[in-house]
C-alpha positions as a LaTeX table, in Angstrom:
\begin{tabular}{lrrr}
\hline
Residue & $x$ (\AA) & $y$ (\AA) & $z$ (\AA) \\
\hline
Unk1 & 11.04 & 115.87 & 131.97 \\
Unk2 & 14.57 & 115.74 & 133.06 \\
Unk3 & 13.74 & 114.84 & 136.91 \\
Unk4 & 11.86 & 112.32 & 135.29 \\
Unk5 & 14.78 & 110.50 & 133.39 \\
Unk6 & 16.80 & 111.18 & 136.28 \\
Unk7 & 14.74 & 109.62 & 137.90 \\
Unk8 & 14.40 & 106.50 & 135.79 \\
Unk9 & 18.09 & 106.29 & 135.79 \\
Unk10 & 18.47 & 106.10 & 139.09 \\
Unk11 & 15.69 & 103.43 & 139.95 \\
Unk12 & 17.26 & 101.10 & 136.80 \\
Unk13 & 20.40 & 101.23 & 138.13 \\
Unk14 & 19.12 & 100.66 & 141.74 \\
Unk15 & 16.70 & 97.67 & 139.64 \\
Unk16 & 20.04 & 96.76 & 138.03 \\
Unk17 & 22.34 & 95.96 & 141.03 \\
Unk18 & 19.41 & 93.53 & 142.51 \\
Unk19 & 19.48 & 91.26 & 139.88 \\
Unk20 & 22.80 & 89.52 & 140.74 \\
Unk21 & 21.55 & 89.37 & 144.57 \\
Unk22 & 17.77 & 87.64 & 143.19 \\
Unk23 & 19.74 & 85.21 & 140.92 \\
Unk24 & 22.61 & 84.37 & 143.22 \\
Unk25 & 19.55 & 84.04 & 145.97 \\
Unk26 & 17.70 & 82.20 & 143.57 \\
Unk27 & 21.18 & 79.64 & 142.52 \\
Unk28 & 21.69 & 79.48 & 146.73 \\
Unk29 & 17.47 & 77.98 & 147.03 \\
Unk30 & 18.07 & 75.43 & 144.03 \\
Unk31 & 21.46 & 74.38 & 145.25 \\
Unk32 & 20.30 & 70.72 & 146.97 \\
Unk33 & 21.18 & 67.45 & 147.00 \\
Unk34 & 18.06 & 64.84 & 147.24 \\
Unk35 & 18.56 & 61.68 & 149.60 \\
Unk36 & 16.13 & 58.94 & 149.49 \\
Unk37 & 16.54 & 56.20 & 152.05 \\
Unk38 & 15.44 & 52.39 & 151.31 \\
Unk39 & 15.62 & 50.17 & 154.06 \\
Unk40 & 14.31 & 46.34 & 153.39 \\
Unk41 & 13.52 & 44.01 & 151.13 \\
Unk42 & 14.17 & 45.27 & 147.10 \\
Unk43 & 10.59 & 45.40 & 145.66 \\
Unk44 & 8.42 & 47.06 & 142.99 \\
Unk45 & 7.62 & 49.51 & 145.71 \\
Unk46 & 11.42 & 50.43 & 146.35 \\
Unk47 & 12.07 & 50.33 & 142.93 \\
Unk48 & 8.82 & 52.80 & 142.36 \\
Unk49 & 10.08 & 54.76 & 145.19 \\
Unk50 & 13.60 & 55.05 & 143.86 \\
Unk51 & 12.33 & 55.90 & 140.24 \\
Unk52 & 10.46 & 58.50 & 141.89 \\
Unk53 & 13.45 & 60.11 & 143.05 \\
Unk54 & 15.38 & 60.58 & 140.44 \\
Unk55 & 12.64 & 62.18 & 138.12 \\
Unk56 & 12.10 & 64.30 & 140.92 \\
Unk57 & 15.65 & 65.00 & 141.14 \\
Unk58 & 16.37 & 65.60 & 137.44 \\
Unk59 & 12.81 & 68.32 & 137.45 \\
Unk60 & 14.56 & 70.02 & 140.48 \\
Unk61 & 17.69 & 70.23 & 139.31 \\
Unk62 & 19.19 & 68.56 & 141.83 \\
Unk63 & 22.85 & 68.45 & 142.17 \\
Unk64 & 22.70 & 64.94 & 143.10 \\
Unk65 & 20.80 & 61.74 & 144.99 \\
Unk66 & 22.22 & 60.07 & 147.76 \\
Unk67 & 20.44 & 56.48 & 147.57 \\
Unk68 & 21.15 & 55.25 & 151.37 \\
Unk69 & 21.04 & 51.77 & 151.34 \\
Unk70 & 20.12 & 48.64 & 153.35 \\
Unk71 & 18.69 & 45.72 & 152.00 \\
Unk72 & 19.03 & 41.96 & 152.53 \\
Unk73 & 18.20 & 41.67 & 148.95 \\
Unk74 & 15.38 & 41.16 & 146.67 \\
Unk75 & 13.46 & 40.26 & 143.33 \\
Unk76 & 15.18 & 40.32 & 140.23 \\
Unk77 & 12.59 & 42.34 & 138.40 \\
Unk78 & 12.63 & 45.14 & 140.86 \\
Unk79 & 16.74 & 44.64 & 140.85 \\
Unk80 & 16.94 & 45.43 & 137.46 \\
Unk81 & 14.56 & 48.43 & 137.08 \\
Unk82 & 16.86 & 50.31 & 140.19 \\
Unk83 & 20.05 & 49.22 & 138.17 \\
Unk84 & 18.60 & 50.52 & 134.81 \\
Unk85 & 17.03 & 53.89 & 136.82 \\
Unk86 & 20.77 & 54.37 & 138.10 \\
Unk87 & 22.55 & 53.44 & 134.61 \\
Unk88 & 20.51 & 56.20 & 132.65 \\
Unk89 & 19.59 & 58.52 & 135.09 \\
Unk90 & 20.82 & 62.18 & 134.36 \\
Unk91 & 21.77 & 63.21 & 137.57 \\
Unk92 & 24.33 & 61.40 & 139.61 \\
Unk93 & 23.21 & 58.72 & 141.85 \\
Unk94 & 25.65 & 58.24 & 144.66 \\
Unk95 & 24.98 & 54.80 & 146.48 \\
Unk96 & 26.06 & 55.15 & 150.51 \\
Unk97 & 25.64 & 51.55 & 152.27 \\
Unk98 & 24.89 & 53.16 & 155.90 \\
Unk99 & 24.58 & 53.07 & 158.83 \\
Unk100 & 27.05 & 50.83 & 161.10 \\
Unk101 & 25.85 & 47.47 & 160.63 \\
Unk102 & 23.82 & 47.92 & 157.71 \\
Unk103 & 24.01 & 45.78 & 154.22 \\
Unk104 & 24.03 & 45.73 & 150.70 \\
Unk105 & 23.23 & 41.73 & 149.97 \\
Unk106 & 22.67 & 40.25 & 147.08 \\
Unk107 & 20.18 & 42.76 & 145.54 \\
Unk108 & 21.64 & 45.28 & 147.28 \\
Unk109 & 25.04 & 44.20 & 145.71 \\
Unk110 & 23.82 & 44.94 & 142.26 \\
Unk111 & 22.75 & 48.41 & 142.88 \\
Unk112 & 25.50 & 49.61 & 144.97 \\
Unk113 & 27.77 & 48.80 & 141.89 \\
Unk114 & 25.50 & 50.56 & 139.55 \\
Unk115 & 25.65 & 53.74 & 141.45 \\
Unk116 & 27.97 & 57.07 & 139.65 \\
Unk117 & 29.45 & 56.39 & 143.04 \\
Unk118 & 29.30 & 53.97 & 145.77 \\
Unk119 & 29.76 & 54.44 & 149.14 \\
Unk120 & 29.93 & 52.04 & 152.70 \\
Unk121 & 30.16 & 53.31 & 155.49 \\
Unk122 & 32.70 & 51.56 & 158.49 \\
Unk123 & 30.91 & 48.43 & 160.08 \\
Unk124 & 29.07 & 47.37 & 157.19 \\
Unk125 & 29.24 & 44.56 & 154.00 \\
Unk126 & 28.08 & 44.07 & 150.58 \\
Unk127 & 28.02 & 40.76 & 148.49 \\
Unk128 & 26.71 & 37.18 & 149.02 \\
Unk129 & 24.38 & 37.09 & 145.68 \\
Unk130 & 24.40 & 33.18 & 145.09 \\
Unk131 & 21.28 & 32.13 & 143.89 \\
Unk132 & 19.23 & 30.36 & 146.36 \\
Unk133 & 15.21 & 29.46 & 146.28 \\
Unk134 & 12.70 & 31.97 & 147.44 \\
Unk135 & 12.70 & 30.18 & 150.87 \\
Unk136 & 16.73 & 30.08 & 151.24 \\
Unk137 & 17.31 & 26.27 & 150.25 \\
Unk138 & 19.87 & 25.52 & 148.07 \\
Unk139 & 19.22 & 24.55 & 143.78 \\
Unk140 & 19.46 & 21.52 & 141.87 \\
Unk141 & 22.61 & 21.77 & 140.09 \\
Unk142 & 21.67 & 22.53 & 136.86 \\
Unk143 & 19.15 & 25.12 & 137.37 \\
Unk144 & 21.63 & 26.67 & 140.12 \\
Unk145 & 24.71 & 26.58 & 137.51 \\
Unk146 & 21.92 & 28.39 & 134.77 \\
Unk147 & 20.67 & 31.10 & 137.57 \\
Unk148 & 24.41 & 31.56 & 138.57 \\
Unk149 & 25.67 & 32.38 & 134.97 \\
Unk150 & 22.90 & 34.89 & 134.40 \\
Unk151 & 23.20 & 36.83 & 137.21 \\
Unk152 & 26.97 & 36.81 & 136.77 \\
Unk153 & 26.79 & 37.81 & 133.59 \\
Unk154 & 24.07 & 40.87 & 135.10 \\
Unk155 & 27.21 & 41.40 & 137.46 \\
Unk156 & 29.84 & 42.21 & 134.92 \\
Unk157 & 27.57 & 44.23 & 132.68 \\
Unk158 & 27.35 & 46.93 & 135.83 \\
Unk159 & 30.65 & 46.63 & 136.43 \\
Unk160 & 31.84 & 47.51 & 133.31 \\
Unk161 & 29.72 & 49.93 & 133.08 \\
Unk162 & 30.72 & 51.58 & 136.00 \\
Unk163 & 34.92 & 50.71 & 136.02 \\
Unk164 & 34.51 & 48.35 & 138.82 \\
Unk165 & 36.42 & 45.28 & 139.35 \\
Unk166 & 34.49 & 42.69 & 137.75 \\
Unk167 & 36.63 & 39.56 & 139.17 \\
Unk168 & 35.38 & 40.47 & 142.61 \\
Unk169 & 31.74 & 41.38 & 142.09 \\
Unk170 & 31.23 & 38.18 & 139.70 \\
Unk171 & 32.45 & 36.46 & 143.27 \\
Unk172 & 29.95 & 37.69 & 144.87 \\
Unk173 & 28.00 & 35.53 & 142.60 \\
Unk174 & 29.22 & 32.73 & 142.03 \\
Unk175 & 31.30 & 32.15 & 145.27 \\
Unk176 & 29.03 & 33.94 & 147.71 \\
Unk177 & 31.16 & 36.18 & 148.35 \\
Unk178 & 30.99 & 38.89 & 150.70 \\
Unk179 & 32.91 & 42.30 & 151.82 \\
Unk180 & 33.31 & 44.15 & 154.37 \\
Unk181 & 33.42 & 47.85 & 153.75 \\
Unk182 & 37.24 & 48.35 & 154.03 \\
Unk183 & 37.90 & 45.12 & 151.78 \\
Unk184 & 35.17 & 46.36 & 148.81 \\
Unk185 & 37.12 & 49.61 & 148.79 \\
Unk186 & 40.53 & 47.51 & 148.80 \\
Unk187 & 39.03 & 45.45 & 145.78 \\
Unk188 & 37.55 & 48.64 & 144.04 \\
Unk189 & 34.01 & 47.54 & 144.59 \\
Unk190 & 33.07 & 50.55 & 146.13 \\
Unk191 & 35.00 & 54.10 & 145.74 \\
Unk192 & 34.92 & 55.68 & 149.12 \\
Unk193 & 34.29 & 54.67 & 152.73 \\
Unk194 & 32.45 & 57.47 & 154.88 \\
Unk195 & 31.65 & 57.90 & 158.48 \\
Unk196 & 28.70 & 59.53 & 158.19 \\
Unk197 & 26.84 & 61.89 & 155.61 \\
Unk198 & 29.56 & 65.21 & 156.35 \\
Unk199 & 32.55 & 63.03 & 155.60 \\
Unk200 & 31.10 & 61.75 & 152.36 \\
Unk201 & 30.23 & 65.22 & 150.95 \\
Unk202 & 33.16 & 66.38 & 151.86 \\
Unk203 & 35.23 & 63.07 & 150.17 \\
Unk204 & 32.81 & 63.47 & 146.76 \\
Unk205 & 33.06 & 67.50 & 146.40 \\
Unk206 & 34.94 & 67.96 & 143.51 \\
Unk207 & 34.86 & 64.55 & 141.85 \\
Unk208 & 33.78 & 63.80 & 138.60 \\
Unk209 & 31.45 & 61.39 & 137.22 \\
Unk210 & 30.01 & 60.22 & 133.79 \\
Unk211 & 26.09 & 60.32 & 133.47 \\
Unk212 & 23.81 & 60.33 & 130.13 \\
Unk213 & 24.49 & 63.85 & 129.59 \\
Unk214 & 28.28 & 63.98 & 129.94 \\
Unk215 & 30.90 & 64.93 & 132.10 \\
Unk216 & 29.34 & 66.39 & 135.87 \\
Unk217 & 31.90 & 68.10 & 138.60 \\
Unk218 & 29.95 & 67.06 & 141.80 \\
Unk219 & 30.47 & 70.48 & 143.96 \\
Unk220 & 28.87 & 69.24 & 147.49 \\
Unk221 & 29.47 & 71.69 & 149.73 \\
Unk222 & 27.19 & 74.10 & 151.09 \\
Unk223 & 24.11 & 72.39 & 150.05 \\
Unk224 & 20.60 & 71.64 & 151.05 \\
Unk225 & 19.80 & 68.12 & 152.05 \\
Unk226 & 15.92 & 67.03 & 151.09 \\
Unk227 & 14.36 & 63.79 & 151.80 \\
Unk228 & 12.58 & 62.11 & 149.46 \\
Unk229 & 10.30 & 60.15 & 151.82 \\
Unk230 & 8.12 & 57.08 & 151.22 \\
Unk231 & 4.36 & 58.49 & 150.28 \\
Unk232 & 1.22 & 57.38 & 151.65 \\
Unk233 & 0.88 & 54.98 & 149.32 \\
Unk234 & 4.29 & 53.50 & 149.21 \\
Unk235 & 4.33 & 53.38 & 153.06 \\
Unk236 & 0.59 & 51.12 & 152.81 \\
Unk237 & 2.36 & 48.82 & 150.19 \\
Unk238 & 5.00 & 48.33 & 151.98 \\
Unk239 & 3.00 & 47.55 & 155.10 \\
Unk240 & 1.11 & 44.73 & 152.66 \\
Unk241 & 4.50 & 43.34 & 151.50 \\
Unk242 & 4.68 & 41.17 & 154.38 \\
Unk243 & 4.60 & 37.67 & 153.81 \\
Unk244 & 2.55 & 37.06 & 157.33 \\
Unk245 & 0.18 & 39.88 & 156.28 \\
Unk246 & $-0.57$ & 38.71 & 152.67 \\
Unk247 & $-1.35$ & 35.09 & 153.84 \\
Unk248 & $-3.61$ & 36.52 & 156.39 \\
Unk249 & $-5.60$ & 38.77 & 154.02 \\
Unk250 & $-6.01$ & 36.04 & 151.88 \\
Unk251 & $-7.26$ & 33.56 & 154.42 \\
Unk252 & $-9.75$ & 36.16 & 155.46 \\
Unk253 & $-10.65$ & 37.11 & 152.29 \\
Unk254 & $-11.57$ & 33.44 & 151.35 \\
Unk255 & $-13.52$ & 33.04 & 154.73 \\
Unk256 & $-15.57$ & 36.10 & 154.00 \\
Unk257 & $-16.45$ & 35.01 & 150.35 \\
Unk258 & $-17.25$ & 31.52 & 151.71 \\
Unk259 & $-19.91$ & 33.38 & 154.29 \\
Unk260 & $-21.29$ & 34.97 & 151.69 \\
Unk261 & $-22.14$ & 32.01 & 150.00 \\
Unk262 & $-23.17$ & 30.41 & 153.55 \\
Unk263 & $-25.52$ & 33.07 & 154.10 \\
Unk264 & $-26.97$ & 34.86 & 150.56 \\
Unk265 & $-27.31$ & 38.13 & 151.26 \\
Unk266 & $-25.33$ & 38.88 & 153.94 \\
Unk267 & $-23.40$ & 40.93 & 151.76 \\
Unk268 & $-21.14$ & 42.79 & 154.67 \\
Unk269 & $-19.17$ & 39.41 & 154.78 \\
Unk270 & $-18.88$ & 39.27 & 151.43 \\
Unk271 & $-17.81$ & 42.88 & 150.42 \\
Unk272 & $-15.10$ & 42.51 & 153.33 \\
Unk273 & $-14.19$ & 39.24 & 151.87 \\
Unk274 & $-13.61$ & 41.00 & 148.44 \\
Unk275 & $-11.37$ & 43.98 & 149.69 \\
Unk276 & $-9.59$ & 41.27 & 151.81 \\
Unk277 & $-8.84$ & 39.41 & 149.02 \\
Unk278 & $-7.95$ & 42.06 & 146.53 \\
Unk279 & $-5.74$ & 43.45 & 149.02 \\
Unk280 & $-4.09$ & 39.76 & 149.66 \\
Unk281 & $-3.65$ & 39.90 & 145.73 \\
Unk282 & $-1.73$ & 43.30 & 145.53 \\
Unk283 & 0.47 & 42.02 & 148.12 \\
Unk284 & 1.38 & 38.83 & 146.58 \\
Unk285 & 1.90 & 41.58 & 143.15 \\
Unk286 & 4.70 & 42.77 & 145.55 \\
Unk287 & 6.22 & 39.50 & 145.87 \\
Unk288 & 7.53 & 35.93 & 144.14 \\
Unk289 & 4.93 & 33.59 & 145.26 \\
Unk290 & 3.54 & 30.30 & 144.31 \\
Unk291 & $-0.41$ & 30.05 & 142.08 \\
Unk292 & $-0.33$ & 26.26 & 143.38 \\
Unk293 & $-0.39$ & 27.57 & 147.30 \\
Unk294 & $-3.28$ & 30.03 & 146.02 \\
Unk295 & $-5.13$ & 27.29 & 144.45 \\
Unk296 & $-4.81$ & 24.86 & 147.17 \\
Unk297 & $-5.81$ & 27.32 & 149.72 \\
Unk298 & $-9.18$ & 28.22 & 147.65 \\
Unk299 & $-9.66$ & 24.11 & 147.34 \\
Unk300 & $-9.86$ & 24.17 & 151.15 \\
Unk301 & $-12.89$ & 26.61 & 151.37 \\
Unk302 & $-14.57$ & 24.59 & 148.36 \\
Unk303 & $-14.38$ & 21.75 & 151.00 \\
Unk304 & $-15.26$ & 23.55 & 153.93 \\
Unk305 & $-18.78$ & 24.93 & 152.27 \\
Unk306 & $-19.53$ & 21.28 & 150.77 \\
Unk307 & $-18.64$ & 20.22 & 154.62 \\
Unk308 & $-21.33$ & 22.19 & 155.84 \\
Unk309 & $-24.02$ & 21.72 & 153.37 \\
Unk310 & $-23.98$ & 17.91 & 153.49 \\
Unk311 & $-24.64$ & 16.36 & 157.17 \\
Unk312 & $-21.49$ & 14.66 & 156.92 \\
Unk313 & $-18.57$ & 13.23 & 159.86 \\
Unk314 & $-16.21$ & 15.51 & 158.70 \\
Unk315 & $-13.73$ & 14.42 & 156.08 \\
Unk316 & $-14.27$ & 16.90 & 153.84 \\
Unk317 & $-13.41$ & 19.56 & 156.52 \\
Unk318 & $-10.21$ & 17.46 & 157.21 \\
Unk319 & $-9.77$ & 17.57 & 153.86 \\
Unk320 & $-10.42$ & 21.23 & 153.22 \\
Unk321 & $-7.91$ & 21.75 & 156.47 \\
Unk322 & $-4.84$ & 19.68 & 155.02 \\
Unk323 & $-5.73$ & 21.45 & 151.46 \\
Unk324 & $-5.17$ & 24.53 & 153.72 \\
Unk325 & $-1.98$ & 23.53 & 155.25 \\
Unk326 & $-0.13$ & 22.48 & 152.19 \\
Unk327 & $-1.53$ & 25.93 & 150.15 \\
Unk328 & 0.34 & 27.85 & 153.09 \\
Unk329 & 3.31 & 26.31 & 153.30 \\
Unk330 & 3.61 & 26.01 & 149.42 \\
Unk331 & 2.47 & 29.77 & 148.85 \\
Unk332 & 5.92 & 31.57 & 149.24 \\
Unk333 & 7.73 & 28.08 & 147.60 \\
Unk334 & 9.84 & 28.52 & 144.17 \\
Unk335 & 9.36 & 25.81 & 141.48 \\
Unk336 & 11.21 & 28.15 & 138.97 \\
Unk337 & 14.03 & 29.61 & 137.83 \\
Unk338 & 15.30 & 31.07 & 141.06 \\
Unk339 & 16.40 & 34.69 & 141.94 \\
Unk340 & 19.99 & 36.00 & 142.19 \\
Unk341 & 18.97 & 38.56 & 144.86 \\
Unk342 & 15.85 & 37.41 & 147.04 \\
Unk343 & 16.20 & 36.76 & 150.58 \\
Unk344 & 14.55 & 34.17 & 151.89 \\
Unk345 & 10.51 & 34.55 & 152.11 \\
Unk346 & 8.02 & 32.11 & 154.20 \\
Unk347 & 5.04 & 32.41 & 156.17 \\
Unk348 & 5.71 & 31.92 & 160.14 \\
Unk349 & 4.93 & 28.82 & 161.21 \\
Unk350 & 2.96 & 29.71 & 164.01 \\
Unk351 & 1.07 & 32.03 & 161.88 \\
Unk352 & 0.24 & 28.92 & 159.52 \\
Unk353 & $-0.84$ & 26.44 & 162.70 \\
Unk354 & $-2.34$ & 29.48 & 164.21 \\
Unk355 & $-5.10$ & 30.50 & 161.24 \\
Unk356 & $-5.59$ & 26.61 & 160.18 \\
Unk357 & $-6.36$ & 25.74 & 164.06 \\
Unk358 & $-8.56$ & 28.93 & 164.28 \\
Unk359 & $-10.27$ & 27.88 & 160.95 \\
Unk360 & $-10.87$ & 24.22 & 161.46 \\
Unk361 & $-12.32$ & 24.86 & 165.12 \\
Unk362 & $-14.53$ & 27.63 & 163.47 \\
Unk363 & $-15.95$ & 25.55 & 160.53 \\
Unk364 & $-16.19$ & 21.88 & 161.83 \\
Unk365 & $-17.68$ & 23.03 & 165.38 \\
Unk366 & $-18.74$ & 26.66 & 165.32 \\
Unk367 & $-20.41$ & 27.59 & 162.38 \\
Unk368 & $-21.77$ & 23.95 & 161.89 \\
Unk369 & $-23.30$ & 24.32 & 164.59 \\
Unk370 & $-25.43$ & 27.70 & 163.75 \\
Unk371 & $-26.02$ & 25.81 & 160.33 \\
Unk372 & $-26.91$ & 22.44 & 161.79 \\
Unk373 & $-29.36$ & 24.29 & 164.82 \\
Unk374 & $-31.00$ & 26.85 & 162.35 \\
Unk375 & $-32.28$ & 24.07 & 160.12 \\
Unk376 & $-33.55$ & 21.75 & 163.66 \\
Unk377 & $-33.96$ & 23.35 & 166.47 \\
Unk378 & $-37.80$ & 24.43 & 165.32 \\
Unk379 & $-39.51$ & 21.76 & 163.17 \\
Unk380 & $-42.52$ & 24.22 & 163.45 \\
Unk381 & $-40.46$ & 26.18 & 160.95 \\
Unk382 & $-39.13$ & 23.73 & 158.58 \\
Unk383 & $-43.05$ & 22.75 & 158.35 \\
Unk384 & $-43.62$ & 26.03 & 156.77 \\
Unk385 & $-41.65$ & 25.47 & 153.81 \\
Unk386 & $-44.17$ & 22.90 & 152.36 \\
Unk387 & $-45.51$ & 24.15 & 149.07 \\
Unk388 & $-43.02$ & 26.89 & 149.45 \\
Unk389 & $-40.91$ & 27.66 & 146.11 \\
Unk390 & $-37.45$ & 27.93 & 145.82 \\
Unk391 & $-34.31$ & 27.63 & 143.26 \\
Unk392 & $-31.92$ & 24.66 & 142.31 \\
Unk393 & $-28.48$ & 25.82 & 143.55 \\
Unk394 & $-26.59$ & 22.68 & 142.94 \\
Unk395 & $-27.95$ & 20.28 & 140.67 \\
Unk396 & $-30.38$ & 17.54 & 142.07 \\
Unk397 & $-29.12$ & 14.32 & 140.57 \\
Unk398 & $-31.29$ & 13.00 & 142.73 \\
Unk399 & $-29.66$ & 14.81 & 145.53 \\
Unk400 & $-28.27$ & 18.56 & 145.64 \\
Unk401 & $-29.53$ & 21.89 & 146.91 \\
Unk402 & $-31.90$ & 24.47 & 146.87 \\
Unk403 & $-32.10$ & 27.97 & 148.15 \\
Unk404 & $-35.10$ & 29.09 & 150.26 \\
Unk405 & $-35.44$ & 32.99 & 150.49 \\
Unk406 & $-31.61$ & 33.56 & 151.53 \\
Unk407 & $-30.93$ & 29.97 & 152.95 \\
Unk408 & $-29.49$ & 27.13 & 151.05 \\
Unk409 & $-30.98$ & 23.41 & 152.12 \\
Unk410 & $-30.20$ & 19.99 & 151.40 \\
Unk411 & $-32.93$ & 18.53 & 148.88 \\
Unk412 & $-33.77$ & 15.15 & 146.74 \\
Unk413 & $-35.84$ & 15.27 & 143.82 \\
Unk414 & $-39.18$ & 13.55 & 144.94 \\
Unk415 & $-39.57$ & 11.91 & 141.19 \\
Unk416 & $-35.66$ & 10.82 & 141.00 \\
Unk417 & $-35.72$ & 13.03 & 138.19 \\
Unk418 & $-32.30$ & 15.60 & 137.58 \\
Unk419 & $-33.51$ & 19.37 & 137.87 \\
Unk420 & $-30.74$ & 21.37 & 136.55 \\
Unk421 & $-29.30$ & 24.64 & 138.23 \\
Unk422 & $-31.69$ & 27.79 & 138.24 \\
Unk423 & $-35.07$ & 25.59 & 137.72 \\
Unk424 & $-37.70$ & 26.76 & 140.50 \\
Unk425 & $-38.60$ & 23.71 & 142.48 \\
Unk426 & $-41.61$ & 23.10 & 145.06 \\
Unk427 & $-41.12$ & 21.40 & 148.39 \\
Unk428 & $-43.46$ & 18.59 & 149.06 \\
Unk429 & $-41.95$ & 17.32 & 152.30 \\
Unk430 & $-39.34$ & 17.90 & 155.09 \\
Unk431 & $-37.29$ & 15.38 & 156.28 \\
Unk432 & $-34.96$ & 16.66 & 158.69 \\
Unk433 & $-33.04$ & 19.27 & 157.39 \\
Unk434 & $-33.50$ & 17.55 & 153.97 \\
Unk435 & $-36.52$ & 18.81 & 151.66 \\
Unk436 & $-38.00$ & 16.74 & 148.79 \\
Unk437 & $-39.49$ & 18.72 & 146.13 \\
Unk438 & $-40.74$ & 18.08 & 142.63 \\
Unk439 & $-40.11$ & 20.56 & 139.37 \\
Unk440 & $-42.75$ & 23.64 & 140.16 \\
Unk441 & $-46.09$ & 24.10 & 138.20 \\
Unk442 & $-46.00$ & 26.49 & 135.01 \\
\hline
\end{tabular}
């Protein structure tokens, strides 16, 4: 019995004197700092991204985030949701505008100044957050002079929230103004200039900063740095975000739907058509665009399907091309209240003359062509539709058309008489590639 308590003793006290060593070990493994890096535009996804983050950060324990920043700016929506993140997050959110040559415009102005701390490094700027339309042009004066005072009034907000020197971020604003890295920190925009990520934990170790739950002593040194990375999701919306790719899903999306419709039953144009499109419509989510350059681009395959059901010389493909034209250019253009902190978003040009050539030569020569040939080129065939049955697709007023089994055909209503969509008609001649038919037999 008393080898066994000596026993006991012994392996306690052994058990005893690990327990600093597993919880110093275990301090040492949690001891990190998280970075997460947005390059680009400023964007739901960004803004996801960054949110992201900082619940990460706050579950980890993190000792801090390093946001490192470059962005030509970006929507206001997105703006404000990184701003808010940063205002109320719980761990401290240093801002580091970096590398060389990199820079924090107009959106990128906003959250740089919302950050615990922010941070440029030598070689870069921050500023220029003048209101301008979603395609760079300059405002009508009054709804410039509105746009201005709200996103000045954004302006100060964060920078009295953060101790900042409102006179020269509200410049930013409403004189374009911009800084270089050395003249932010000489205005007391920024708090510290850093060459690279060892200077600025070494320049922040020790500070303190305010965040929702008090008073935190940043101690920097000696720490794990861990990426937050972009997901696999974030990195396919991002690749979406792209004006040129957006316009190109849609235009593709719209062609397949209009095959589909050219040829019932198809069905692998159509389901492609459908992803296209849905895809084209979680792009645009990601970005301000314009429902008029939607509209006007669907108007153009209305026109380019009536084109090729009526044996006409064209204008309605001319028509369907010009309705094309104007949707692209319009798509990306701002009617509204503008943004404080977008950059300027278009489609290329030669994007725009590229699919509109590619499309008119496609409908008014290529597929016309199939359609037109099909319909002539055996007159055996079209024979074999007499006393065939089919269904009223447009309505016959006299004039309209039917569908055969899965092809849709010019028709006239023998009688003169209007048959209404979905009646079941009876062709009693072929002229051409037009059928006459009469209403079909109970």
């Amino acid at each position: 019995m008393r080898r066994f308590l000596a026993l006991s003793a012994i392996l306690l006290g052994f058990g005893g004197s690990l327990v600093p060593q597993f919880v110093a070990s275990a301090t040492a493994q949690n001891a990190h700092i998280n970075v997460i890096r947005i390059k680009g535009d400023i964007n739901p996804i960004a803004a996801g991204h960054l949110s992201r983050g900082i619940e990460r950060s706050v579950k980890e324990d993190a000792r801090l985030v390093v946001v490192i920043l470059n962005t030509p700016g970006g929507m206001l929506s997105a703006t404000r949701d990184m701003v808010e993140k940063i205002l109320n997050s719980d761990v401290p959110v240093v801002v580091y505008v970096s590398p060389p040559g990199a820079q924090a415009a107009s959106a990128g102005t906003f959250v740089t100044a919302a950050a615990h701390l922010a941070v440029m490094a030598p070689g870069t700027n921050i500023g220029a957050a003048t209101p301008v339309g979603s395609s760079g042009e300059d405002l009508p004066k009054t709804l410039a002079s509105k746009a201005t005072q709200d996103a000045a009034a954004f302006i100060r907000s964060v920078a009295e929230q953060r101790g900042r020197n409102t006179k020269a971020l509200e410049d930013t604003v409403l004189n374009a103004r911009s800084f270089s890295a050395s003249e932010a920190l000489e205005s007391k925009i920024i708090d510290l200039m850093a060459e690279d990520m060892t200077e600025l934990l070494s320049l922040i170790d020790g500070r303190s900063v305010t965040t929702t739950k008090g008073s935190v002593t940043l101690a920097t040194r000696d720490v794990e740095l861990r990426d937050i990375d972009v997901n696999l999701r974030e990195r396919f919306l991002n690749f979406l975000a792209n004006p040129n790719i957006a316009f190109l899903l849609l235009s593709l999306g719209s062609l397949g739907v209009l095959m589909e419709f050219l040829h019932p039953g198809a069905i692998f144009p159509g389901v492609l058509g459908a992803i296209f499109l849905i895809l084209a419509f979680v792009a645009l989510g990601n970005m301000p665009f314009n429902w008029a350059g939607v509209a006007l681009m669907g108007l153009a395959m209305i026109l380019f399907f009536f084109e090729l059901q009526a044996p006409g010389i064209g204008f309605l493909g001319v028509g369907g091309a010009i309705s094309f034209l104007l949707g692209a250019f319009l798509l990306f253009a701002n009617f509204g209240p503008p943004s404080p902190t977008m950059p300027s978003i278009r489609v290329s040009l030669w994007v725009i003359l590229g699919v509109a050539a590619s499309l008119l030569a496609f409908f008014l020569f290529f597929l016309r062509a199939i359609v037109v040939s099909r319909r002539t080129a055996l007159p055996s065939e079209s024979q074999k539709l007499l006393g065939q049955t089919g269904v009223v697709k447009t309505a016959l007023t006299p004039s309209g058309t039917v569908q055969m089994a899965s092809e849709l055909w010019s028709a006239v209503a023998e009688l003169g008489e209007a048959l209404g969509e979905g009646e079941e008609v009876k062709v009693v001649a072929v002229e051409g590639i037009t059928l006459r038919v009469v209403r079909a037999k109970e």
